[in-house]
N, C-alpha and C positions, 0 to 999 in steps of 0.2 A: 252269532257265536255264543256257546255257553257264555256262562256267567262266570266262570272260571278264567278262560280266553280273555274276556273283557279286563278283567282284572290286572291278569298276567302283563298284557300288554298297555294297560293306560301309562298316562303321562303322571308324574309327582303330584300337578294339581288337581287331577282329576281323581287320584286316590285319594289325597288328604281330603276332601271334600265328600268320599264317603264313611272315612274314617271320623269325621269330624261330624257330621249325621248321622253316624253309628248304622250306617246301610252293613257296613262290615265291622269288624273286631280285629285285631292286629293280630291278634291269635290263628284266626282263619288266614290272614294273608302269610302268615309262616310258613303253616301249614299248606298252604296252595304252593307255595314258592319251593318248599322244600320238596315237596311228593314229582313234580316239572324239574327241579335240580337230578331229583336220584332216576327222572324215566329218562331226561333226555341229554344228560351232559357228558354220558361216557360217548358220543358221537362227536360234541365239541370240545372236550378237555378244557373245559372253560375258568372252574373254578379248582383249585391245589388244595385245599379246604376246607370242607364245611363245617360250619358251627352249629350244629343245631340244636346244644340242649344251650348255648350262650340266645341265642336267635330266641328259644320259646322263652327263658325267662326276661328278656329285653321284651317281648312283645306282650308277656302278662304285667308288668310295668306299664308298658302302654295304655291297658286296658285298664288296670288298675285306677289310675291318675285322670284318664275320660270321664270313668263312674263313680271318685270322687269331687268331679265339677272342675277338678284344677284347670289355670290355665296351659293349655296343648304349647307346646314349642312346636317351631316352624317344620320340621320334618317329623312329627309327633308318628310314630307307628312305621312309617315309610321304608322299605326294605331294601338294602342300599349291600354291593359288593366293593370288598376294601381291596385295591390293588397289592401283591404282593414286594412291590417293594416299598413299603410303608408300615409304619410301624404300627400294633396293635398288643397292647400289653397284654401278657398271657397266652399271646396264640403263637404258633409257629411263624415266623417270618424267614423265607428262604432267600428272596429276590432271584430265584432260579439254578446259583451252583449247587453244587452237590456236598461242596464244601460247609453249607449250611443249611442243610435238609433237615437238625431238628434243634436248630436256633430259636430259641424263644423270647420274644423284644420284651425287653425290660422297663418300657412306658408306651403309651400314646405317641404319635404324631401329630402336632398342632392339628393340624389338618380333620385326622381323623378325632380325636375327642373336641373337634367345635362339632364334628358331625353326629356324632354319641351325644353330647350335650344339649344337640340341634332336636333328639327322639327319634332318631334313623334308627331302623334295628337290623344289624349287620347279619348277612346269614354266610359268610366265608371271605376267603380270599383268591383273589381271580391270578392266573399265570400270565407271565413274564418270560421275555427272552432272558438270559443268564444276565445283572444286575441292566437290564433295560435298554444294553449298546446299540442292538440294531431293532428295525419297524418288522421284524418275523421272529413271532414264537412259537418256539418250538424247542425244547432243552431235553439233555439226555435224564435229566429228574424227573421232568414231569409229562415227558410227551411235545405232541401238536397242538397247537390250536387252532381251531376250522373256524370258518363264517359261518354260522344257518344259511346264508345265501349260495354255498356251493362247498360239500364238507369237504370236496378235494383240495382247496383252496385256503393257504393260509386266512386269519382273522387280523394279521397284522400287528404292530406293536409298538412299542414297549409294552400298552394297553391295553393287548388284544385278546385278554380273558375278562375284560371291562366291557369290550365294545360285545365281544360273541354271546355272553351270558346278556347283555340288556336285549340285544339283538334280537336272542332269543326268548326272550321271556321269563329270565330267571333271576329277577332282580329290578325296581323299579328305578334304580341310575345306579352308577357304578363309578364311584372314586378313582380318578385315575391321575398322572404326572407327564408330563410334555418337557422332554430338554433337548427334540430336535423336531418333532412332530408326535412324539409320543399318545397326546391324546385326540388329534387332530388324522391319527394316521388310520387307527380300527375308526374313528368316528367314518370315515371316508367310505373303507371298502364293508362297512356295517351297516350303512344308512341311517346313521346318528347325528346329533347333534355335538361335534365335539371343542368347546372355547376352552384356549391357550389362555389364561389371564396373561395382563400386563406385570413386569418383570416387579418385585414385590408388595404386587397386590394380597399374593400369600403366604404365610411365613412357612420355611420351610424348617423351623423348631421342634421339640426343644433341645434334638442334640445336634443340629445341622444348623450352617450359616447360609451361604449361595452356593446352591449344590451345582455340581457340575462348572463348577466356574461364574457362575450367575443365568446360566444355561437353563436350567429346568425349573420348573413351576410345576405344583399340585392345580387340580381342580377337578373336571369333572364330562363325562359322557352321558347324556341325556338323549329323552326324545321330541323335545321340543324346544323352543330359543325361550318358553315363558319359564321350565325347569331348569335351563343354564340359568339363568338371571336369579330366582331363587336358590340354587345352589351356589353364586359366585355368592348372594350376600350373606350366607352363610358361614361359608369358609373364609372370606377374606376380614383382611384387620393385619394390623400393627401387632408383633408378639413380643415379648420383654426380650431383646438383645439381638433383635433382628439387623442386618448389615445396612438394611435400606427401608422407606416408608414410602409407598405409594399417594398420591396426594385423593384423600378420601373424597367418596362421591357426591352431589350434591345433594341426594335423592337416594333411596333403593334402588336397585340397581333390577328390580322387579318392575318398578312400575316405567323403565322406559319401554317398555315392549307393547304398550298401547298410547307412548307417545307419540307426538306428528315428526313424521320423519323431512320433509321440505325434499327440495333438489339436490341432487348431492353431484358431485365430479368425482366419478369412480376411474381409477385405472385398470386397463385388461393387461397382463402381463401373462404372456405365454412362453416363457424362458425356460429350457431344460439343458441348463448348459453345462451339465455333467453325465447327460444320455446318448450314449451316442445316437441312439433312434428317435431322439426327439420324443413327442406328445404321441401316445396309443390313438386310435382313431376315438375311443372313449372317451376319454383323456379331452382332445380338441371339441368332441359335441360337447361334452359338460361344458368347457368354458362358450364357445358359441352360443348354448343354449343358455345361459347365466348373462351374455350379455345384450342378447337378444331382449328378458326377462326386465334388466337394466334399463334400455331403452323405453320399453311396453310402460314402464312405470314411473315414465320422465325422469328420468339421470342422464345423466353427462357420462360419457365413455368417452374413456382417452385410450390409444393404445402407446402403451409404456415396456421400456426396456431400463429396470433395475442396474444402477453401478455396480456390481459384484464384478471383485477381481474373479480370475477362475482359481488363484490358487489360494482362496480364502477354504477350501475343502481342504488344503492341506493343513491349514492353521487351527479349524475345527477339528480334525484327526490329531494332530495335537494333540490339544487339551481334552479328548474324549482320553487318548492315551495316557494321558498324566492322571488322571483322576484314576481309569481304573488299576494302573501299576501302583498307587497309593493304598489301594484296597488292601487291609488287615486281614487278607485267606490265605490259606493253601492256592496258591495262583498255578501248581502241578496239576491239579486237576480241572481246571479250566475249557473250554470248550474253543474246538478250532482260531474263533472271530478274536473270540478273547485273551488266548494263548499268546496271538501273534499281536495284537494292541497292546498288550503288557510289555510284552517285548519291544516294541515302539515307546511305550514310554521311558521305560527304562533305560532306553539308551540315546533320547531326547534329554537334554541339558534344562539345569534348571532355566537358564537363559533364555533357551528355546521357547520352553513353557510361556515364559514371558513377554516375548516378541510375541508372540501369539496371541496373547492378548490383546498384546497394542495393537496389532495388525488386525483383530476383529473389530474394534473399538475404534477405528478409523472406516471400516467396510460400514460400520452400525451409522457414524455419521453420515459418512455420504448418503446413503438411504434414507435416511430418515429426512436428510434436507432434499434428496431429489425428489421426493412424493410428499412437501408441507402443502402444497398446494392442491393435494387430493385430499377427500373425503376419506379414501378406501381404494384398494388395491386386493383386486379378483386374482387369482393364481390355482394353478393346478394343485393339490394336495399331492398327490402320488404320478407319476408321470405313466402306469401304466396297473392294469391289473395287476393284485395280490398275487404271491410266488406261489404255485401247488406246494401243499407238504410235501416233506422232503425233498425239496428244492435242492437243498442245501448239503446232502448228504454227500459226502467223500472229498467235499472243495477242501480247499486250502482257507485260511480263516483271509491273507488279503485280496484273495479274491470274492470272498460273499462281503467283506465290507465296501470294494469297490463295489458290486453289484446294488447295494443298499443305497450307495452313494447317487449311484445310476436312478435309484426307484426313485426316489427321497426327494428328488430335487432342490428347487428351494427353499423346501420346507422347512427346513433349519434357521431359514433367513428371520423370521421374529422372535427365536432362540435368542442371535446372536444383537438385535436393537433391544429387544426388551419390548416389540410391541407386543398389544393385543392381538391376537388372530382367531377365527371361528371357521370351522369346517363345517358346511351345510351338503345337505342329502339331494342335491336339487335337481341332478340327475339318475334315470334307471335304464343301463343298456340291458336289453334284450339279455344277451348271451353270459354279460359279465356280472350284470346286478348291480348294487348300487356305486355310484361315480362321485364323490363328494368335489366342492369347490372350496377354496378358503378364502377369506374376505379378512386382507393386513390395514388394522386400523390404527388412527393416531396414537401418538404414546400417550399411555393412560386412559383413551377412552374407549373403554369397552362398552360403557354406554350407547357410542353413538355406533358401533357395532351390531347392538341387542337390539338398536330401534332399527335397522337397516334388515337385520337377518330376519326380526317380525313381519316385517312389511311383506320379505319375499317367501317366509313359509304362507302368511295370508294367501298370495297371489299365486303358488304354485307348492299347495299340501302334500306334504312325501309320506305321511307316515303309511306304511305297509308292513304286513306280517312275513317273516319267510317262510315258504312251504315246508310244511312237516312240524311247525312250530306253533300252530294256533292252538 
């Protein structure tokens, strides 16, 4: 491949390493990034955005600071896309209505200036379904968003101008939020790498407490488990007035990904008990072929059936509805999904609201004590192929949020405990392209996560380019 391709597509460490040898200039990878942003993104609608005269002087900074000997921070030059619904002082932030199409955030997001502070040099902001309710984007603001793997085909979401832009080559990892699968969902049907932190591993500061109910987490889509591990220890920490603290790690959380992983009792769980068609025939080979993988590598497979009420979907629709009828918009202009959830909340009680809680906060227990005795728990990410664009055109809004509900499976389910969860690329069907699996780990250790998902990119390496994208 050119040397451009090569570029395009490495991993964080493999850039920093020639940014850090000076093989490259930060200037040059702008420049590469931006010229592959403007030839190849009006096919993906990837990013809502671009920064590029912010992008060239962040990267002459870079350069600057190399060649006066300082020392480099951990993302030193590294070209990173900021999810749109996250804040970035000075730039447009939409999170997708139209009601704030020329909204401009008036600070950082915790999140995003440890990543600015971290020497990431941001070159836009990637799209979002309207403020991130459902896993397909697609909004009357900004358009579709495709895969590289198949442009008929949604990219997936809340993230899924995070997962298609790294996907494709237009960005070296891509900042993204998970409060039902958000970053776990484009990690999936992109062939990424996408880890849920554990529930306040990152703060979600400094004008938010527990967003979504304690629901959603910041973190990040990557193309290898060694670039999550560097970007969780990045991003996460304790921030001044945060709700909650995660109990901090022993180590970096970098260097467990060439620690000894030992035996582990993994659980297989193949539950899709709000589809009515069950597991896509992809869908079942990804998990088959994940525990086949399992086995091959001496683990314990257990096959497990999670306590989940079924109408713990209704208690989640809830409090998705209460949050976004809380929303400070024009809620008239709103978009089908969102029109009728507002509606929902609004005529949900505050009482409601809050049995809802309790009633998730009783599902989080049970779970979490029925799987103390596993390692990790294998589960489908998406229970079937991404929706074609325009999937969704002419429905009624509670019909595509049932539908969502249908895709989604249990994906939601380490939303609602606060564990850890990782989406890995570890399947590639033929017809459909990449099949992610997710791996629900103990509370709080994402750790023993990163040493698990290393072990299994070692043993079965996914990274691939998609066609038209080299």
């Amino acid at each position: 491949m050119p040397i451009g391709v090569e570029l395009a597509h490495a991993s964080v460490t493999e850039l920093l390493a020639a940014l850090r040898s000076k093989e490259v200039a930060a200037r040059e990878l702008v420049a590469l990034f931006l010229e592959r942003i403007d030839r190849l993104d009006d096919e993906l609608g990837s990013y809502v955005e671009v920064t590029a005269e912010r992008a060239h002087a962040a990267a002459a900074t870079a350069d600057d600071r190399a060649a006066a000997g300082d020392v480099l921070p951990a993302l030193h030059g590294v070209p990173v896309a900021i999810k749109d619904l996250n804040l970035w002082e000075g730039g447009r932030t939409t999170m997708g209505p139209r009601s704030l199409a020329d909204w401009v955030a008036p600070t950082d997001d915790t999140i995003v200036r440890k990543l600015l502070d971290a020497g990431a040099v941001p070159l836009g902001k990637t799209s979002v379904p309207e403020f991130g309710t459902i896993g397909h984007t697609d909004t009357a603001l900004h358009g579709p968003c495709a895969t590289p793997w198949d442009l008929t085909r949604n990219a997936g979401g809340s993230s899924g101008g995070a997962g298609a832009a790294l996907a494709a080559g237009l960005c070296t990892v891509a900042q993204g939020s998970d409060g039902g699968g958000s970053i776990r969902i484009p990690a999936a049907v992109n062939g990424l790498v996408g880890l849920k932190p554990a529930r306040d591993r990152v703060s979600s500061g400094p004008l938010f407490g527990e967003l979504s109910f304690g629901l959603s987490t910041g973190g990040a889509l990557t193309r290898s488990v060694a670039d999550a591990a560097l970007l969780l220890d990045v991003v996460a920490g304790y921030a001044t007035g945060d709700p909650g603290m995660a109990p901090p790690p022993p180590r970096p959380f970098l260097e467990e990904v060439d620690a000894p992983v030992g035996r582990l009792r993994i659980g297989i769980d193949r539950q899709a008990p709000f589809s009515p068609d069950g597991l896509h025939p992809s869908v079942a080979a990804a998990l088959d072929r994940t525990a086949a993988l399992l086995e091959e590598l001496g683990h314990e497979g257990e096959e497990v059936t999670l306590p989940v009420d079924p109408g713990i979907s209704d208690q989640l629709r809830t409090l998705w509805a209460a949050n976004l009828a809380s929303q400070p918009v024009d809620q008239s202009m709103f978009e089908p999904v969102n029109d009728w959830l507002a509606e929902v909340g609004h005529q949900r009680s505050a009482a409601q609201a809050a049995g809802a809680q309790f009633a998730i906060q009783l599902v989080a227990r049970r779970v979490v004590a029925a799987t103390a005795h596993l390692d990790a728990v294998v589960q489908p990410v998406v229970t079937a192929p991404s929706r074609p664009n325009g999937h969704f055109a002419g429905w009624e809004g509670e019909a595509v949020f049932a539908d969502q509900t249908a895709w989604v499976g249990l994906t939601p389910l380490a939303n609602l405990t606060g564990q850890p969860s990782i989406s890995l690329p570890l399947h590639h069907d033929p017809e459909h392209g990449p099949v992610g699996v997710q791996f629900l780990g103990r509370p709080w250790d994402e750790a023993g996560l990163l040493r698990l998902a290393a072990q299994l990119e070692d043993a079965a390496p996914w990274r691939r380019v998609p066609p038209g994208f080299g």
